[in-house]
N, C-alpha and C positions, 0 to 999 in steps of 0.2 A: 040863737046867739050870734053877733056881730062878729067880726073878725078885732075889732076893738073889742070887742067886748072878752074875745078869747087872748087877747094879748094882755089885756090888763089884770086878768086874775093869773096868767103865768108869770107874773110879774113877781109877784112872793115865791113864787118858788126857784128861783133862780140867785144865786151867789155874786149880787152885782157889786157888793159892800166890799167884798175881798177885791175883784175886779179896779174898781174906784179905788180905792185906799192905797192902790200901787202906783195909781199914775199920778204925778209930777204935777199935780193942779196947784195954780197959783190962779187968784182974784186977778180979774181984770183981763185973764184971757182971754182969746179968742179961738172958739173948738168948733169944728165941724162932727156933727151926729152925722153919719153916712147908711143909711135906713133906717131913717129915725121911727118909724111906726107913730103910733099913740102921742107920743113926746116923754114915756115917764124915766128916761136917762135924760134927757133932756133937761126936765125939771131936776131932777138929783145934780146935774152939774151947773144950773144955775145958782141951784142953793149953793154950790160952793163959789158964787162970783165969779162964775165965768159968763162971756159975751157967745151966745149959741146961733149956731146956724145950721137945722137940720134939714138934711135931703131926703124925698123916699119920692118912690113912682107913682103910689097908691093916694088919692088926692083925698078921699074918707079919714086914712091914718093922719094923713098932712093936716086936715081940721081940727082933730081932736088933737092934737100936739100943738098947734097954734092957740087952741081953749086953752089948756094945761098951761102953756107957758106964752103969755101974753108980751114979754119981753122980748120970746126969742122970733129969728128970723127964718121964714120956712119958704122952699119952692121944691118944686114938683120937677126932676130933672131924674135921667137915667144914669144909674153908677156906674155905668158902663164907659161914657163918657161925659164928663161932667164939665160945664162950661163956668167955671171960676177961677180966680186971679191966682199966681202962682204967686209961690214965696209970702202968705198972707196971712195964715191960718197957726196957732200959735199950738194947735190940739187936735187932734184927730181919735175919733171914737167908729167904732161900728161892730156891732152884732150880730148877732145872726146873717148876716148879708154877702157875705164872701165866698158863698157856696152857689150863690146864684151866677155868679158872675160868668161871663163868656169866657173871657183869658184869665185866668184868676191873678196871673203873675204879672203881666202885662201892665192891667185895671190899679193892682196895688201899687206897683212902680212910678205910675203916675201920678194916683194921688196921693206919695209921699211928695211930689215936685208941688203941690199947696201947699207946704209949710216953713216955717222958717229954720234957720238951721238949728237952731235950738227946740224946735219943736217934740212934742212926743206922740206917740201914734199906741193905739188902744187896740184890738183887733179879738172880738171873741167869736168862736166859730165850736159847731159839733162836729165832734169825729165819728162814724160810723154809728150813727143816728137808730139803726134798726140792729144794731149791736146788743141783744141781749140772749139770754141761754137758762133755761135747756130747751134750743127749738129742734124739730128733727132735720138730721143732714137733708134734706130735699128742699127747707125753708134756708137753712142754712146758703143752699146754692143758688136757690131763687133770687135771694137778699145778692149774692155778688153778681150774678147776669144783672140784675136789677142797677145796680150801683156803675156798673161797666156802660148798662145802656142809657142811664141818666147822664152820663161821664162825655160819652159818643154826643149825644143829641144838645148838648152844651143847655140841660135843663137846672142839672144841680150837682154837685161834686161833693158825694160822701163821705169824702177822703180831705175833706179841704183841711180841718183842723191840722191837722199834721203837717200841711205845707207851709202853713204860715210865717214859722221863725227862719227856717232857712230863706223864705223869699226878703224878709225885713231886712236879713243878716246882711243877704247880697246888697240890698240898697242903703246898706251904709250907716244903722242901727244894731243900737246893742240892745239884746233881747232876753230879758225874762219869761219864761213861759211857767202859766199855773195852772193845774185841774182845780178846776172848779167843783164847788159841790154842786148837785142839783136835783133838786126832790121829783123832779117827771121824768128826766134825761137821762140820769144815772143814776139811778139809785140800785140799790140792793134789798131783798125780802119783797115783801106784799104789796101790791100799790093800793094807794086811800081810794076810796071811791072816786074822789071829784080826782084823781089822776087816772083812772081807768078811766073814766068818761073823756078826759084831754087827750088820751088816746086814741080815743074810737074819734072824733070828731078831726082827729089830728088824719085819720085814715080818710075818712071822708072829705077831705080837702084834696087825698093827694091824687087828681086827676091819673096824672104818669101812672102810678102805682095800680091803679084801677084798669087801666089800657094792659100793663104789659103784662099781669099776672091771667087779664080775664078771668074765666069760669074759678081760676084756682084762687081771687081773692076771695072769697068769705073766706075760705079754710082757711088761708094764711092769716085774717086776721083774728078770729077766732082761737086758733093756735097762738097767736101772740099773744092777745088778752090774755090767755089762760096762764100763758108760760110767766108777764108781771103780775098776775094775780098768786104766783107759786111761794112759798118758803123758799125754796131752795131759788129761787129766781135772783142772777146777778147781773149785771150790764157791764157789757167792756166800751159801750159806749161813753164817749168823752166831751167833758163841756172845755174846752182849752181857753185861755188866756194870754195872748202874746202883748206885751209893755215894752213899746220900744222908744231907745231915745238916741240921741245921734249921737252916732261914732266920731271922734274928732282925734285929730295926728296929734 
């Protein structure tokens, strides 16, 4: 299976309708997707007449978003630092993408300076990703070395959900923040089959995690399987939602 192909069936399972329904869309603006993958938020905000322009690094996700949405405009650029016209962008949207980022606060700071002062900014991130229970205290402590060394090595920030409203705040937006539901991320009791398999496959993607556990990952994931395959299995893991619009005197 494609990495398109594993993005587009997580697609239903993810609470993007609550997400959408909060932000301040008006026809005829103009939104920046900022890891746009696939393109299918993409397509959801042109159905509402908006003018899209999605970025992502990955030039495969870039195609299949450019099929999906023939209207919108796609390029291949790092979020890291992004080469587009300030004060332009009437929208800002981004998913999952905030956790990669080098400076996280830096990176966001910036590209609120895209938009106009009326603009609003979209921002949805997981919080403590490998957040579920009952694991044993030894996996327990693996997961925070683990999160500390992805943290260090500026690979990915497990912790990012939680930073995102205060960093808004300081740039000068007011911020609604919402948990999301989310049938793979968070959920609680038993997982479905085809979410135990989004799992394992989700393990086998993560290079890092494979490096730093060594010998000790099968068990950890094993143990994890086990623990969302459990009744009693809950997740403190978090799909967060920050909706910001400018603060004004």
């Amino acid at each position: 299976m494609t990495l398109v192909d594993e993005y587009t069936k997580q697609f239903a399972w993810r609470d993007w309708q609550t997400a959408l329904s909060k932000c301040p869309i008006v026809p005829g603006q103009r939104v920046l997707d900022l890891g746009c993958g696939p393109g299918a938020i993409c397509a959801a905000l042109i159905a509402r007449g908006v003018q899209v322009t999605g970025i992502d690094a990955d030039t495969e996700l870039l195609a299949e978003a450019q099929r999906q949405c023939p209207t919108g405009f796609f390029e291949n650029q790092d979020l890291n630092s992004l080469r587009l016209p300030r004060g332009r962008f009437d929208g800002l949207w981004s998913s999952f993408a905030v956790a990669y980022l080098r400076n996280l606060k830096e990176v966001v700071v910036n590209w609120t300076q895209l938009l106009t002062n009326d603009a609003w900014i979209a921002i949805v991130e997981i919080d403590d990703l490998l957040g579920h229970e009952p694991l044993s205290q030894d996996n327990r402590q693996l997961i925070a070395e683990f999160y500390e060394d992805a943290l260090r090595r500026k690979r990915y920030d497990f912790k990012a959900g939680r930073k995102i409203r205060p960093i808004l705040e300081s740039a000068g937006f007011e911020v609604e923040e919402i948990g999301l539901n989310d049938q793979e991320l968070s959920f609680n009791g038993v997982a479905a089959p085809e979410i135990l398999q989004a799992w394992r496959n989700r393990f086998d993607r993560m290079g890092g995690l494979k490096t730093f556990l060594g010998e000790k990952y099968r068990h950890f994931v094993e143990e994890f399987t086990e623990c969302i395959s459990s009744e009693n299995h809950h997740a403190r893991c978090k799909v967060i939602a920050c909706i910001g619009t400018r603060r004004h005197a």
